[in-house]
C-alpha positions in Angstrom: 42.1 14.5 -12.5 43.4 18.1 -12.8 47.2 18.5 -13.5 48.0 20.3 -10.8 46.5 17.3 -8.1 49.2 14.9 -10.2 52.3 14.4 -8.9 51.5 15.6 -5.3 52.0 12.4 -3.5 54.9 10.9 -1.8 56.3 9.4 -5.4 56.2 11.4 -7.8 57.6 12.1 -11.5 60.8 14.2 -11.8 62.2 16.3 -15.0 63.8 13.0 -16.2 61.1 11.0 -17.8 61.3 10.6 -21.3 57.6 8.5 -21.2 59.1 4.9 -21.9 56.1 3.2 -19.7 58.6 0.8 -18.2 56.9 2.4 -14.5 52.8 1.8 -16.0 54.5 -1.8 -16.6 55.5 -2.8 -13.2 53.2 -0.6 -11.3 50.1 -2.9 -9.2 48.2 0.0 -9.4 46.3 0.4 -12.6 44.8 4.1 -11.9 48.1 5.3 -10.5 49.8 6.6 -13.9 48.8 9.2 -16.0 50.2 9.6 -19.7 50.0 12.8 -20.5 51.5 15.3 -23.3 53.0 18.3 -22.3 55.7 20.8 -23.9 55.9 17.9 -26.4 57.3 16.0 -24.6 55.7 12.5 -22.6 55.8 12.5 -19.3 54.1 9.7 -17.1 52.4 11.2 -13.4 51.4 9.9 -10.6 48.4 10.3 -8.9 49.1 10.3 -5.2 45.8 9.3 -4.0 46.0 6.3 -6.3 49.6 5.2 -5.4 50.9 2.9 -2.7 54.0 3.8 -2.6 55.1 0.2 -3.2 58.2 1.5 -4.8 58.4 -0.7 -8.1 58.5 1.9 -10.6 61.3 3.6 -8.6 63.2 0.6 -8.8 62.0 0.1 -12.7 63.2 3.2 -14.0 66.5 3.5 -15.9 66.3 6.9 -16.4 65.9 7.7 -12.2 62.9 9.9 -13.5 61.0 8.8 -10.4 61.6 10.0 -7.0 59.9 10.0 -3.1 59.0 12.7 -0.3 60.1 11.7 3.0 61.0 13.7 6.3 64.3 13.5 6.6 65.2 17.3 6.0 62.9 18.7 8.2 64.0 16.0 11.2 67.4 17.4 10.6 65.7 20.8 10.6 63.6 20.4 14.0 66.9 19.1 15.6 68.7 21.9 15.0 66.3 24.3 16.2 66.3 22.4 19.1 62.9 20.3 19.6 62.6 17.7 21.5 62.9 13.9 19.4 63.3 10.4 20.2 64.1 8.3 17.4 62.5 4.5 16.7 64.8 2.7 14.7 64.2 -0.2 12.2 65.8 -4.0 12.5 66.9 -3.3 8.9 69.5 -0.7 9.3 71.9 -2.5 11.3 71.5 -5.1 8.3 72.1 -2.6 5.7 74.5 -0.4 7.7 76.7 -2.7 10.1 79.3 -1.0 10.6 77.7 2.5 10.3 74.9 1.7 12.8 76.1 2.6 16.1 78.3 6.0 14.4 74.8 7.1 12.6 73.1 6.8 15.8 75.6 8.5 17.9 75.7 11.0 15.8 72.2 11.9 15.7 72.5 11.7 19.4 75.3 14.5 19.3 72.4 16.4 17.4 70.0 16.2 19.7 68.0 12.7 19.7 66.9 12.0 22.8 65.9 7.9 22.8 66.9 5.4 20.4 64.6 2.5 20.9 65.0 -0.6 18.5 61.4 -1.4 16.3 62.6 -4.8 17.3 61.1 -5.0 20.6 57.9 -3.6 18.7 57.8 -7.0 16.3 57.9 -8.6 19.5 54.5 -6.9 20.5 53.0 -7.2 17.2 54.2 -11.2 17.1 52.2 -11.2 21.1 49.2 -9.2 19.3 49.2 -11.2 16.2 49.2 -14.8 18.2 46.4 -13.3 21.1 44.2 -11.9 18.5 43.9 -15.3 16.1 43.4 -17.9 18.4 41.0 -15.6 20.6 38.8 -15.0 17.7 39.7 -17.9 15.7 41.0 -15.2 13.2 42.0 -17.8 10.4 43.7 -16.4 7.2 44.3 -13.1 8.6 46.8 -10.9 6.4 49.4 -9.6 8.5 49.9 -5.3 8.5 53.1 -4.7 8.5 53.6 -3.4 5.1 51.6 -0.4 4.8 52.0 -1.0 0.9 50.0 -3.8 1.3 47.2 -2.2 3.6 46.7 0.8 1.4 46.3 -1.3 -1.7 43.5 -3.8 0.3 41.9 -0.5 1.4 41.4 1.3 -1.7 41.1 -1.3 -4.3 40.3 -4.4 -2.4 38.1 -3.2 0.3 36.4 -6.5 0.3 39.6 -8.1 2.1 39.9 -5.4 4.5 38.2 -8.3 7.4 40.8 -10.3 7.0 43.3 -7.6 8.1 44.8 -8.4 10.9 43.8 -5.5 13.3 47.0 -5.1 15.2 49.3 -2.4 14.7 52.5 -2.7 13.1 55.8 -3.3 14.9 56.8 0.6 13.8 53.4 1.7 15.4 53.5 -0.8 18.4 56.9 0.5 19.0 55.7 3.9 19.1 52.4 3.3 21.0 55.0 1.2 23.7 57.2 4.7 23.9 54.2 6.8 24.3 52.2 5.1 26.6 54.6 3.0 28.5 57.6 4.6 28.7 55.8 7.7 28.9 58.2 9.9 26.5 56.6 12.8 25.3 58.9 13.7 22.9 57.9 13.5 19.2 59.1 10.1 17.5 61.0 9.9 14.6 60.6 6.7 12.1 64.5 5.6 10.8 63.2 2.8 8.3 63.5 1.4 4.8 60.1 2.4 3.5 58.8 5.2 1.6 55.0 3.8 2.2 55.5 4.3 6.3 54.4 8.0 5.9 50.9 6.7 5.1 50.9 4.7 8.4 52.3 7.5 10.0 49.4 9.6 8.5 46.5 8.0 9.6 44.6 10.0 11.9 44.4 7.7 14.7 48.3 7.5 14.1 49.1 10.9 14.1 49.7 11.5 17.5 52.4 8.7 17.9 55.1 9.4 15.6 55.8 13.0 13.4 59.1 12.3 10.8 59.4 9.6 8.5 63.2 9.2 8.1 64.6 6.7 5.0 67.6 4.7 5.1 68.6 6.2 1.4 68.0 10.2 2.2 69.7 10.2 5.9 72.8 8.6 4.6 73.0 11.0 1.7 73.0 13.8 3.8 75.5 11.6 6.5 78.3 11.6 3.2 81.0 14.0 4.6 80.1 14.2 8.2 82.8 13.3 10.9 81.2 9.9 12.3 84.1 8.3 14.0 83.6 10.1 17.2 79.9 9.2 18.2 78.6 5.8 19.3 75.3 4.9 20.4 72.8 1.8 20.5 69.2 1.2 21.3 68.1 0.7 24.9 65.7 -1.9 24.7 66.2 -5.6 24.5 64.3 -8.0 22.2 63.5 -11.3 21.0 63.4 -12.3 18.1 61.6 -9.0 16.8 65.3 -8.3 14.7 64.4 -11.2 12.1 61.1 -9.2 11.5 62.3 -7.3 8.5 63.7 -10.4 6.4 61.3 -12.8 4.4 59.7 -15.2 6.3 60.5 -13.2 9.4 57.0 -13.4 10.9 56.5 -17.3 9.8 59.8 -17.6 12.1 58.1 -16.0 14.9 54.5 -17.5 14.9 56.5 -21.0 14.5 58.3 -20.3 17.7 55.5 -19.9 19.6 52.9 -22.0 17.8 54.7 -24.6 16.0 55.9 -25.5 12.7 52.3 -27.2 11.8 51.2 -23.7 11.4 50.8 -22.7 7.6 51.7 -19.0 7.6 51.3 -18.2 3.1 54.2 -16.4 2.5 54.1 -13.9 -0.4 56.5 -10.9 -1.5 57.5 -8.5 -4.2 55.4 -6.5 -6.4 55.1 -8.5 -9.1 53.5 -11.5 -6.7 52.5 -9.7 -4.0 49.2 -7.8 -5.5 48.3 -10.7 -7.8 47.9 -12.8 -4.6 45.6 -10.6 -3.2 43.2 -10.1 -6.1 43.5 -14.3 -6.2 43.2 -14.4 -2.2 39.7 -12.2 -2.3 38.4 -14.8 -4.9 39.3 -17.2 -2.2 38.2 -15.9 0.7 34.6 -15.5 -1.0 34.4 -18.7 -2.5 34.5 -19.8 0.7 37.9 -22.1 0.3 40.5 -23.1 2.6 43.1 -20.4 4.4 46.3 -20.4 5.8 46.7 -19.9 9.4 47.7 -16.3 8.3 49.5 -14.2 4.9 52.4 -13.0 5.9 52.5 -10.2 3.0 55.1 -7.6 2.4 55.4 -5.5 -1.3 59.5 -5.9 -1.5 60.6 -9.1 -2.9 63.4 -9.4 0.0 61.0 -8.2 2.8 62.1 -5.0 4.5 65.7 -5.1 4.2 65.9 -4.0 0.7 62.6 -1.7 1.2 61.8 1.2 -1.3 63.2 3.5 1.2 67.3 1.9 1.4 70.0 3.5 -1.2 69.7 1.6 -4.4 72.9 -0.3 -4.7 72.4 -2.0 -1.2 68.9 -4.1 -3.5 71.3 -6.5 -5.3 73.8 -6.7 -2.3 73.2 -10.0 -1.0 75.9 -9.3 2.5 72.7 -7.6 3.9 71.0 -11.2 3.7 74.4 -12.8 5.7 74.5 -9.4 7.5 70.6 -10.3 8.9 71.6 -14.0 9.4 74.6 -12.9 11.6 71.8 -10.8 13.6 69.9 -13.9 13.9 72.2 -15.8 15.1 73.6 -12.9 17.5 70.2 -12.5 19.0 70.2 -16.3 19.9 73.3 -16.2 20.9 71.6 -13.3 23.5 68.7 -15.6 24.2 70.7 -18.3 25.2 71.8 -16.8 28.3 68.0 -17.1 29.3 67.1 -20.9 27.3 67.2 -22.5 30.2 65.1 -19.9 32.2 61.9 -21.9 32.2 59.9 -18.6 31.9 61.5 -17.1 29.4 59.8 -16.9 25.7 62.9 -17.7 24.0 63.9 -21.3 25.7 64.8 -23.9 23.5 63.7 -26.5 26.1 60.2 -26.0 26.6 57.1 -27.2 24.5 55.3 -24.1 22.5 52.8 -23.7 25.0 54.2 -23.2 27.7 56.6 -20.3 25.6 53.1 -18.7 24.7 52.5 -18.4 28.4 56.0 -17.2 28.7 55.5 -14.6 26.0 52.1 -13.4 27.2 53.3 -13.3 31.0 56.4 -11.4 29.6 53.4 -8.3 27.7 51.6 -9.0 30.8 51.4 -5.0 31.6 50.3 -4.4 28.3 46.7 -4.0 27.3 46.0 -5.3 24.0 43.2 -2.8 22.9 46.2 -0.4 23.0 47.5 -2.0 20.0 44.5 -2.6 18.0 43.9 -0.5 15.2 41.0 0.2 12.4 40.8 0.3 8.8 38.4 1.7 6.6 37.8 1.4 2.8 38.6 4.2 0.7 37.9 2.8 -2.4 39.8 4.6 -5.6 39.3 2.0 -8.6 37.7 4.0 -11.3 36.0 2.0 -14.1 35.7 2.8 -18.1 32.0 1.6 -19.5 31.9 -0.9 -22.0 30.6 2.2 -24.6 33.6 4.0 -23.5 36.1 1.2 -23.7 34.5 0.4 -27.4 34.7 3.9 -28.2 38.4 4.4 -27.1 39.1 1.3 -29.1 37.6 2.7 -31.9 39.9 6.1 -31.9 42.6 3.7 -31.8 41.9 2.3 -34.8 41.5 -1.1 -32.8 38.3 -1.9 -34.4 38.5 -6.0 -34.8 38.8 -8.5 -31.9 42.0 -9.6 -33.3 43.5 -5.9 -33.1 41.5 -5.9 -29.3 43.6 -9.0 -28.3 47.3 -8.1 -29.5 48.4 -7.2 -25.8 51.9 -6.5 -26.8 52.2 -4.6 -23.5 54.1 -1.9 -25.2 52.1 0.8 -23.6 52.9 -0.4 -20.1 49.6 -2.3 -19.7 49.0 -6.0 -19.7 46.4 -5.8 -22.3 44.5 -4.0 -25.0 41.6 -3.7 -22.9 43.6 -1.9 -19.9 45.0 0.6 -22.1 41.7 1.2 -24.1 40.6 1.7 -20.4 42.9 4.2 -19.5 42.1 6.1 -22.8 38.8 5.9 -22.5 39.0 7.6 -18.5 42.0 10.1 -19.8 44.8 8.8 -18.0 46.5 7.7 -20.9 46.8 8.6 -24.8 45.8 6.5 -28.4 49.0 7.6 -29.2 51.5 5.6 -26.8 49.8 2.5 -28.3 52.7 1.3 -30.5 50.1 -0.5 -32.9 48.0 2.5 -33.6 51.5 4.3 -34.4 52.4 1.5 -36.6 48.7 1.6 -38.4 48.9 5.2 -38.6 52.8 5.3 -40.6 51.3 2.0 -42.8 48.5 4.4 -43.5 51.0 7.1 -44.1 53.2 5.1 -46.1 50.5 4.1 -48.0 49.8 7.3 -48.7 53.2 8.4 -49.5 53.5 5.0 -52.2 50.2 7.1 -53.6 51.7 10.6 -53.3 55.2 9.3 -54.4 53.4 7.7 -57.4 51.3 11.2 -58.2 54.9 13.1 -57.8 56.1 10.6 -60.2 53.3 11.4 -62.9 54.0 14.7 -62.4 57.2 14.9 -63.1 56.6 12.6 -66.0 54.2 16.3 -67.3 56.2 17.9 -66.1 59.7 16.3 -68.2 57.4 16.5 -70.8 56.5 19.9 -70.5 60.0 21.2 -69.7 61.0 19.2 -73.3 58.2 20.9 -74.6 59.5 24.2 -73.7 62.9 23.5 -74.2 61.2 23.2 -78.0 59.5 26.1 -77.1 62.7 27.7 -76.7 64.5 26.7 -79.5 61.6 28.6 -81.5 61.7 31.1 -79.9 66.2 31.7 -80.5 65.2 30.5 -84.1 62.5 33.3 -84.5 64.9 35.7 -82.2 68.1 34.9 -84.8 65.1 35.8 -87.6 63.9 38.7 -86.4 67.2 39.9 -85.7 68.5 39.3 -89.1 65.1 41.1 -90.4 65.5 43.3 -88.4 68.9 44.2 -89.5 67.7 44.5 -93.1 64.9 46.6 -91.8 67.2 49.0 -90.5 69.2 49.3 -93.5 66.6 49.5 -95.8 65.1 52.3 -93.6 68.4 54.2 -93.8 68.2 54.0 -97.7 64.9 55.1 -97.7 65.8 57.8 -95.3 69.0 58.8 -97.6 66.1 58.8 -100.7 63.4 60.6 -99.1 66.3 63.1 -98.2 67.2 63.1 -101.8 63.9 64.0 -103.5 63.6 66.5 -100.4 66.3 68.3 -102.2 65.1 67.3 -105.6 61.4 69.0 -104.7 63.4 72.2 -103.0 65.0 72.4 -106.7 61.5 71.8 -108.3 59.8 74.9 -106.2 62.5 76.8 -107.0 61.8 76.3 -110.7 58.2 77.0 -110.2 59.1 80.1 -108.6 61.6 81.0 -111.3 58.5 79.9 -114.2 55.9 81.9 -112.3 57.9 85.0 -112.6 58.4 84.6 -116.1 54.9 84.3 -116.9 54.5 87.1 -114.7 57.0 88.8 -116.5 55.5 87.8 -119.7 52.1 89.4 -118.8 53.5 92.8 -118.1 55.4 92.5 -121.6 52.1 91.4 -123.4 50.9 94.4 -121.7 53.4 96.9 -123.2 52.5 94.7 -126.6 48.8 95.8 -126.5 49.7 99.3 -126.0 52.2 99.2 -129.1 49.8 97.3 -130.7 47.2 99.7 -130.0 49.2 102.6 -130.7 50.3 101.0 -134.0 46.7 100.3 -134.8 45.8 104.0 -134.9 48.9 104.8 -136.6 47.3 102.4 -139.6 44.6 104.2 -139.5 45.6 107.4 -139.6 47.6 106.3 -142.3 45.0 104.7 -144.4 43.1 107.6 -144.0 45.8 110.3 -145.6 46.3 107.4 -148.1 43.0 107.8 -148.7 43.2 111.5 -149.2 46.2 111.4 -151.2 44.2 109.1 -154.1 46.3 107.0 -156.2 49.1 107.7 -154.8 48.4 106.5 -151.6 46.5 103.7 -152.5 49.9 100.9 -152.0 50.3 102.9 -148.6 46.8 102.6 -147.8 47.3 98.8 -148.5 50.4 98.7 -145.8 48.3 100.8 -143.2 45.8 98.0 -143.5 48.4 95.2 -143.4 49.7 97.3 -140.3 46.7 97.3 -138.9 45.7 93.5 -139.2 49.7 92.8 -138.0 48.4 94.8 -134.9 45.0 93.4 -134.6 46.3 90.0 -135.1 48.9 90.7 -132.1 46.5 92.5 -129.9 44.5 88.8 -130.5 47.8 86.9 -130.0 48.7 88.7 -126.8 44.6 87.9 -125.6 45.0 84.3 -125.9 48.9 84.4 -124.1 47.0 86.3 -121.2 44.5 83.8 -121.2 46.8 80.8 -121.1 48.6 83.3 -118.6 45.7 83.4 -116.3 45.5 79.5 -116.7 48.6 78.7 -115.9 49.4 81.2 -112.9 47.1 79.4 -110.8 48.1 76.4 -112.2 51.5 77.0 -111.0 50.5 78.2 -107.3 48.6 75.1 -107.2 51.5 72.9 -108.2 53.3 74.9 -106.2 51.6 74.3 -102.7 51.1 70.9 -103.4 54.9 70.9 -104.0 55.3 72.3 -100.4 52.3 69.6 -98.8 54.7 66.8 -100.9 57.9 68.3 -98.8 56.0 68.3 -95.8 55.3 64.5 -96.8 58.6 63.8 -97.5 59.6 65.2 -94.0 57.6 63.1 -91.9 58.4 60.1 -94.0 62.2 61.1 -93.1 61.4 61.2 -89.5 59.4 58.3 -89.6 62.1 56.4 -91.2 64.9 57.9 -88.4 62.5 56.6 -85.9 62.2 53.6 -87.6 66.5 53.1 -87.6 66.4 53.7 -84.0 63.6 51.7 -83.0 65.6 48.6 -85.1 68.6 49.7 -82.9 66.2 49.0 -79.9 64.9 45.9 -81.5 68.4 44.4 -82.2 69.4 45.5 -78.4 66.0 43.7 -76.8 66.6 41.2 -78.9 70.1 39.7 -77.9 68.4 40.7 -74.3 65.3 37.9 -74.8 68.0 35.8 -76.1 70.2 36.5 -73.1 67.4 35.6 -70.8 66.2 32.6 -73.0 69.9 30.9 -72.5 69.7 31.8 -68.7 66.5 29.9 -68.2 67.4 27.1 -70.1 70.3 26.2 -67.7 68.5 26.8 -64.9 65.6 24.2 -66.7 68.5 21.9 -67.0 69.3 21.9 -63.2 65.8 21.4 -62.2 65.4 18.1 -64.3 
């Protein structure tokens, strides 16, 4: 069943369901709602094929999310643009609309209606067809056909009743037929009556050509609200028996007992809720092969026709159309007895049931009863779920013992487990409008969430435990922070004394160079000096000589000078030797000095980088002490937010 084939009946779903399955509850028609999901939201639709318009879940719904297709605009339509109409009108709207009745009707006569002919005198006809046809053909337990509810549901689900349909038409179609045929109006008929399901009759192919509008009590008198009625009048123009009774339980018993007797069992059976039941039980019945009823006088609405699906709600509960009908019993008669003591009329009190039969057929004399016989034909829409798919569909909802199969709480709108693992199982309904398998699936969840809850539990256990642990953690860490920044502190004091020392022997090795300078020049100094020395010495040398030798010359005379000239000349000698070994020491000590001298200047250079290593190392305490209080700014901030998330 595609989505778009939903809904396209004469009920139908409306923007108002909320999915409650109060309609799947009351509905007699098991494949007639669909469950479905859509936007998120529930919504219940019909399928029009599969509904009989019986009206129950219109009347069922709290929420008005059901609503009906009728004709009653485009009646209103037609007659405005002028076509030709003639209007049959149902015994129940005088009931329901007493003092309206004759304004309504005048009114539509002011639009255009051309006949109004009362479906009265058309229960008459069906009552003559009804009695002719059962004890011609010893037609025993017939259903009457009336109630087109009842017919459609026979035809497509109970097709094996469809014989014992009674095959005369129904007073709306014998009405029509007697218009047509009789009174020769070719004008097209309009239905004014109480039932939504009528539009089926009226559909029928061999009904088509009678009658063209179904017209409701409820959507005519809507669109009457605010039009001036008080000037029209008008009534129908044929007279009838007791055809006005029709539309009120038991209406038809009445009837047949007129005519037949009150020893005639008509079975009487209506409403929704009995109606259907019957039927299925009635089949069972009728096959066994059991006793019947003379006939079943069936009708879907539990007050017959005069609270039909088709009349404005608030007239259901109003029990004044019940007097209102009994006042149109009595009124018709009252009518009659003008004519009781007429020994050939139908209605005479006077004479035995016979001889008002022969009345009653000589009055339908003229008519042909093959004129009002009409056909059925089984159109059979029960769909059926296999046992595997029924099993299977229990099994998705979780429905997998036979005491879970036989709960039939009748939540879901069905009468059983079984019907709604059915409509699972053939997608008109959803495992998840079953209020059990909800209910197992939040135990489940539940469950789950004791075993998540508990998990969460544990883990905030580790995870208190952890945050104490880190809280620890953190208390270290401000401990070794407060250290470290203490040490630091030291560090950077220390650093600026060993800066302000290194600076200091800077200075001091400045002072030593300078001294080595001053020391190499004196040697050097010395060297050019011991220089000078060797040339006096020399020249003092050969002044000994030369004087030794003219001491020599001068005998002994010159011997104590010759003795000083030697001495001279040792003195020199010796100094000549003294002033070798000081240039040797000199040329020892030079290098000596250059040496000490550059590795005075590497030991500065030292001393420099060890100065700007220890600056660096003052600032870079600075810059610990300042990233310190920083980490111990951050620690603090996470430990109150730790706080607030335990």
């Amino acid at each position: 069943m595609g989505l778009n084939q939903l809904n396209s009946g004469l009920v139908y779903t409306n923007d108002e369901c909320i999915g409650c399955n109060h309609c799947i509850s009351v509905c007699p028609v098991f494949e007639a709602n669909y469950s479905l999901k859509l936007d998120d939201n529930d919504v219940i639709y019909v399928d029009g094929e599969a509904c009989v318009q019986c009206g129950a879940c219109i009347d069922a719904c709290h929420h008005h999310a059901r609503s009906y297709r009728d004709d009653t605009e485009q009646f209103l339509d037609d007659l405005s643009k002028g076509e030709s109409i003639s209007l049959l009108v149902a015994p129940a709207f005088i009931a329901n609309y007493p003092r309206e009745y004759g304004k309504v009707l005048g009114y539509l006569k002011s639009l255009g209606v051309k006949h109004i002919i009362s479906v009265s005198f058309g229960a008459d006809i069906t009552t003559w067809g009804y009695i002719n046809y059962i004890t011609k053909h010893n037609f025993q337990g017939g259903i009457s056909q009336p109630c087109p509810a009842i017919v459609d549901y026979i035809e497509k689900f109970i097709p094996e009743l469809i014989p014992k349909l009674v095959p005369i038409h129904s007073p709306m179609m014998c009405a029509a037929i007697y218009a047509k045929k009789y009174m020769k109006i070719t004008d097209k008929l309009a239905f004014l009556g109480p039932c939504i399901a009528k539009k089926s009759e009226i559909i029928r192919k061999e009904n088509q050509q009678y009658v063209s509008y179904n017209v409701t009590f409820n959507h005519l008198m809507k669109k009457m609200k605010g039009k001036n009625l008080s000037s029209a009048e008008a009534v129908d123009e044929l007279e009838y028996g007791l055809g006005s009774v029709y539309p009120q339980p038991g209406g038809l018993k009445e009837n047949v007992e007129h005519f037949l007797g009150k020893d005639v069992m008509v079975r009487q059976i209506e409403g929704e809720k009995h109606a259907y039941h019957f039927l299925e039980t009635y089949a069972k019945r009728v096959k066994d092969g059991k006793p019947l009823p003379f006939m079943v006088d069936a009708l879907n609405c539990s007050n017959g026709c005069l609270h039909g699906t088709g009349v404005e709600p608030e007239f259901i509960e109003n029990d004044d159309v019940l007097f209102e009908i009994q006042a149109q019993r009595e009124k018709a008669k009252r009518k009659l007895g003008d004519r009781k003591r007429d020994k050939k009329s139908p209605w005479a009190k006077n004479i035995d049931y016979q001889k008002r039969l022969d009345n009653f057929n000589a009055q339908f004399a003229g008519l042909a009863l093959d004129d009002f016989i009409c056909k059925y034909q089984g159109n059979k829409k029960s769909i059926v779920a296999s046992k595997e798919q029924i099993m299977s569909a229990f099994e998705d909802m979780h429905k997998n013992t036979l005491e879970k199969q036989k709960i039939d709480c009748g939540a879901c709108g069905y009468d059983s487990c079984e019907r709604m693992a059915q409509a699972v199982a053939l997608g008109m309904n959803r495992k998840e409008n079953c209020m059990h398998y909800e209910k197992d699936i939040i135990q489940k969840e539940q469950q789950e969430m004791k075993i998540l809850n508990e998990q969460l539990q544990e883990e905030q256990r580790i995870k208190t435990t952890l945050y104490e642990e880190i809280m620890e953690d953190f208390k270290e860490i401000r401990s070794a922070m407060g250290d470290l920044a203490e040490g630091n502190q030291v560090s950077a004091e220390d650093a600026t004394r060993i800066a302000q020392a290194v600076s200091g022997m800077s200075s001091f090795t400045e002072m030593l160079r300078d001294s080595m300078n001053q020391v190499s020049e004196a040697v050097q100094g010395y060297d050019i000096m011991n220089e000078d020395i060797i040339k006096i010495s020399n020249q003092t040398g050969m002044l000994a000589l030369n004087a030794g030798i003219e001491a020599a010359r001068s005998g002994e005379a010159g011997k104590g000078f010759a003795v000083i000239a030697n001495r001279v000349r040792e003195l020199s000698e010796q100094t000549k030797e003294a002033v070798a070994a000081g240039k040797e020491q000199s040329e020892v000590l030079l290098p000596a000095i250059a040496k000490l001298d550059q590795e005075t200047l590497e030991f500065l250079e030292s001393i420099d980088r060890i100065n700007t290593a220890t600056s660096a190392l003052a600032a870079s305490s600075q810059e610990i002490s300042a990233q310190t209080e920083m980490v111990d700014q951050v620690v603090n901030n996470m430990t109150e937010k730790m706080n607030k998330l335990v």
